[in-house]
C-alpha positions in Angstrom: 19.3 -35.5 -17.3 17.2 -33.3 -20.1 15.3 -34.9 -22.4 16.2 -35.1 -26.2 13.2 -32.7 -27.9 11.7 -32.2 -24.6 8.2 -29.6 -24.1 9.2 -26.6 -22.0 8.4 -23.1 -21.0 9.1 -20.5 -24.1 12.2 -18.4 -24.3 10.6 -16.0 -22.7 9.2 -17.5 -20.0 13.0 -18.9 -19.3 14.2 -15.3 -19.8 11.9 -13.9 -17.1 12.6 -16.8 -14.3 16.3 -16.5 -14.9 16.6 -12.5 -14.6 14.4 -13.2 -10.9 15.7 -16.8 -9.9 16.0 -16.5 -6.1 16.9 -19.7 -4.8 14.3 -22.1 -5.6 13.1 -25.3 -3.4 14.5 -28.6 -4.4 13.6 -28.7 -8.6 12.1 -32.5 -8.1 9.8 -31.4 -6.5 6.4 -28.8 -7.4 8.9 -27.0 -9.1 9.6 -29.9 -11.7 5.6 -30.3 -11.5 5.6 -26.4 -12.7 7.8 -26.7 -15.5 5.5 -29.6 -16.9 2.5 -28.2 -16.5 2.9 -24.5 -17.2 2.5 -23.2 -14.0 4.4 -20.7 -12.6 7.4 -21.8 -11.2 7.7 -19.4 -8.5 4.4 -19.9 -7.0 5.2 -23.5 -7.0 8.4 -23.3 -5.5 6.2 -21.3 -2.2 3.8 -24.2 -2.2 6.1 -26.8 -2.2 8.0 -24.7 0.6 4.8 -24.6 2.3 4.4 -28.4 2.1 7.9 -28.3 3.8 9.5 -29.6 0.8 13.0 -29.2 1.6 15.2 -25.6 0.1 18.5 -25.7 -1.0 21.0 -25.1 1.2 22.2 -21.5 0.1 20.3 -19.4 -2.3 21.2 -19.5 -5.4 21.0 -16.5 -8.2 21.2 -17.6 -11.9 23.0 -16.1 -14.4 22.7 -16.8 -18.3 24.6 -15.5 -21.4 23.9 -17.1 -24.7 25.5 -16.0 -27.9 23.8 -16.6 -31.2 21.0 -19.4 -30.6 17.2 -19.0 -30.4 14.7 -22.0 -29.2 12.7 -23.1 -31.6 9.5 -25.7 -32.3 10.7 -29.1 -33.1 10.3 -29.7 -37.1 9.2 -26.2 -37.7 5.5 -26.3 -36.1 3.7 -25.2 -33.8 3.9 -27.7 -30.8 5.4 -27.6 -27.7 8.2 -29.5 -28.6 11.3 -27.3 -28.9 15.2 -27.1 -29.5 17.8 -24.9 -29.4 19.4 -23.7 -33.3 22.2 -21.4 -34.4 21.0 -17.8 -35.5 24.5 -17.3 -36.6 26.9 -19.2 -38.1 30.2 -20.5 -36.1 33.5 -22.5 -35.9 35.0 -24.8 -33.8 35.9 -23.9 -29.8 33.1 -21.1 -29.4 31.3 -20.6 -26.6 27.5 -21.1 -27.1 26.5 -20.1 -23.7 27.1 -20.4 -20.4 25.0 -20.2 -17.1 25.9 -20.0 -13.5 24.7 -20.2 -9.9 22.5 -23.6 -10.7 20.8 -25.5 -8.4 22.7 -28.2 -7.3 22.1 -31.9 -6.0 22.8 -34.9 -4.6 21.5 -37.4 -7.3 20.8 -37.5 -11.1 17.2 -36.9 -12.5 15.8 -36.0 -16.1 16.6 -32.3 -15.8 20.1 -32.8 -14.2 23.9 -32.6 -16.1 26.2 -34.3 -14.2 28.8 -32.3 -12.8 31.3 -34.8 -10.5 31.0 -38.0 -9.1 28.5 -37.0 -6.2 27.2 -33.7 -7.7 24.6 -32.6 -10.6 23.6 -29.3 -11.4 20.2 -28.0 -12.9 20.2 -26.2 -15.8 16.1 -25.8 -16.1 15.1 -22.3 -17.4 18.7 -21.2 -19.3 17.3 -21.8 -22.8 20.7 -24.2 -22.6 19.3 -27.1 -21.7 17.3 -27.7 -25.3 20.4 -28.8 -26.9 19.7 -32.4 -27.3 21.6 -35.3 -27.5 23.3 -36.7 -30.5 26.3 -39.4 -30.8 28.0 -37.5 -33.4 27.6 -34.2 -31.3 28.3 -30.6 -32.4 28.6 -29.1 -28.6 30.7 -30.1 -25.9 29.2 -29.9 -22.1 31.3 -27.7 -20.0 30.0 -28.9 -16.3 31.0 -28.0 -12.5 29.8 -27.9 -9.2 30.6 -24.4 -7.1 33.3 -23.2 -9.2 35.7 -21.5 -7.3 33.7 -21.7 -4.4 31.1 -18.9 -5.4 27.8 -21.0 -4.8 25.6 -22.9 -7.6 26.9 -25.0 -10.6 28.0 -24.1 -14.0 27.0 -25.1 -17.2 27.9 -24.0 -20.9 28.0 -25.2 -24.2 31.1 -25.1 -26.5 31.2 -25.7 -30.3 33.3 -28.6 -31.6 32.8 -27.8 -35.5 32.0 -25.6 -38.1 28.1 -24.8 -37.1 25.9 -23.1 -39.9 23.5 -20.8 -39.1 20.0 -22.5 -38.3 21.5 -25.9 -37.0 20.2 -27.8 -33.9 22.7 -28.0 -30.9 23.6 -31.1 -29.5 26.2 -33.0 -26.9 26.6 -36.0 -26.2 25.0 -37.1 -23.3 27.5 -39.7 -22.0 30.9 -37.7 -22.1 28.9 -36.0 -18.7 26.9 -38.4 -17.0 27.8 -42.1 -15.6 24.6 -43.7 -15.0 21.6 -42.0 -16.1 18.3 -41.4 -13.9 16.1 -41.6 -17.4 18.0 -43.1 -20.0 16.2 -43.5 -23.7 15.9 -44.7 -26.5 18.5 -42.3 -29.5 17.0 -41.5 -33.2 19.9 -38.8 -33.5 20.3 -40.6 -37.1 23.9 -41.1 -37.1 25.7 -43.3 -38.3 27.7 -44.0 -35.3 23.7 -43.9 -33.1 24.7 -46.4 -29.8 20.5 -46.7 -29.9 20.6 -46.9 -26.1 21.4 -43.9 -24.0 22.0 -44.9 -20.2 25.4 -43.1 -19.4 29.0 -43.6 -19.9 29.4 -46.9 -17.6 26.5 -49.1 -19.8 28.9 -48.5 -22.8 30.1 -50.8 -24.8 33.9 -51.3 -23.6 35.0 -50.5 -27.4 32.2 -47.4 -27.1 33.9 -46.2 -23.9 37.0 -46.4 -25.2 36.7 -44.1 -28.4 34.5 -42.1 -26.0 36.8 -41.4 -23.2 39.0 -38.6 -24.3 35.7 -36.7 -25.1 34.7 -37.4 -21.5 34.5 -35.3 -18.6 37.0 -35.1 -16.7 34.8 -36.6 -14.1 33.5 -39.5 -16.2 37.6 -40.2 -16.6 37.9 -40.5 -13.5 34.7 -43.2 -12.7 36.0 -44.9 -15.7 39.6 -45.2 -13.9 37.8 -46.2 -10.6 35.8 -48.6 -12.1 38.6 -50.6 -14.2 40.7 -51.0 -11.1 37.4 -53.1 -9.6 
């Protein structure tokens, strides 16, 4: 799963790796070590290939729109540290952004959005994954695996209130994922803060109740499974 205020590449960088995304090795491996350290992603994706680091099964060939958001440095400075803001202002049910053809995999990790119960797809290098989470959230996630069978995942952001203009996007990470691969600690500030972000099935039972209708359709469906047990 991303990482609230997380240090990635600049827009630009995203921008270029998107427009050229071939399909990449698996992104745990040097490609993940790429996007910490500032390497370039592509030469790391042919070492680890070298190493015989297994490749996705099927190329895959991104594809990004965003509409009205810009990535900026957490609290204004100059650090690494960045989120996604509103350059514009909007209302309720538009669509932020969208990308397709992700990388998609078997099991959660820190860069993953959880997409069904067996599948999670990689949104690294959109500019989308810098919205953060928040448990009084802005965004919804809009998550699948293969969409109509045309290879990769999708994932896009949709607003769920008024949004001014300059405004930090957020979601809410459990409404997508089940069981997190790097849960953490939340300082979203809200009132309604659950403190402890490990996925949908470490909620409360009152928590995952008022949560539920917010939930992906996938997360409903866990949530079914698992009060049957």
């Amino acid at each position: 799963m991303v990482m609230p205020v997380s240090s990635r590449v600049p827009p630009s960088a995203a921008a270029a790796v998107v427009a050229e995304a071939p399909g990449e090795v698996d992104a745990i491996a040097g490609l993940h070590a790429a996007y910490w350290t500032g390497a370039d992603p592509k030469a790391a994706a042919a070492a680890a290939a070298a190493a015989s680091v297994a490749p996705l099964d099927e190329p895959v060939k991104m594809s990004v729109v965003t509409n009205g958001v810009e990535v900026v440095p957490w609290g204004g400075g100059t650090g690494s540290e960045t989120y996604l803001v509103t350059t514009r202002a909007f209302g309720p049910g538009e669509l932020v952004g969208q990308a397709t053809g992700l990388p998609i995999h078997a099991a959660p990790s820190i860069f993953t959005v959880q997409a069904s119960a067996t599948e999670h797809v990689n949104p690294e290098f959109t500019t989308l994954e810098k919205a953060n989470h928040s448990c009084a959230p802005n965004c919804e996630a809009i998550v699948a695996a293969d969409p109509g069978g045309g290879g990769g995942g999708t994932f896009a952001l949709r607003t769920l209130v008024d949004i001014p203009s300059g405004t930090p996007l957020s979601f809410d990470y459990c409404t997508t994922e089940w069981s997190m691969a790097a849960p953490f600690a939340c300082e979203c500030g809200e009132a309604a803060c659950r403190r402890s972000i490990q996925g949908f099935a470490h909620l409360a039972a009152d928590q995952a109740l008022a949560l539920l209708p917010r939930a992906a359709a996938h997360i409903q469906a866990l949530h079914a499974d698992a009060s049957l047990e």
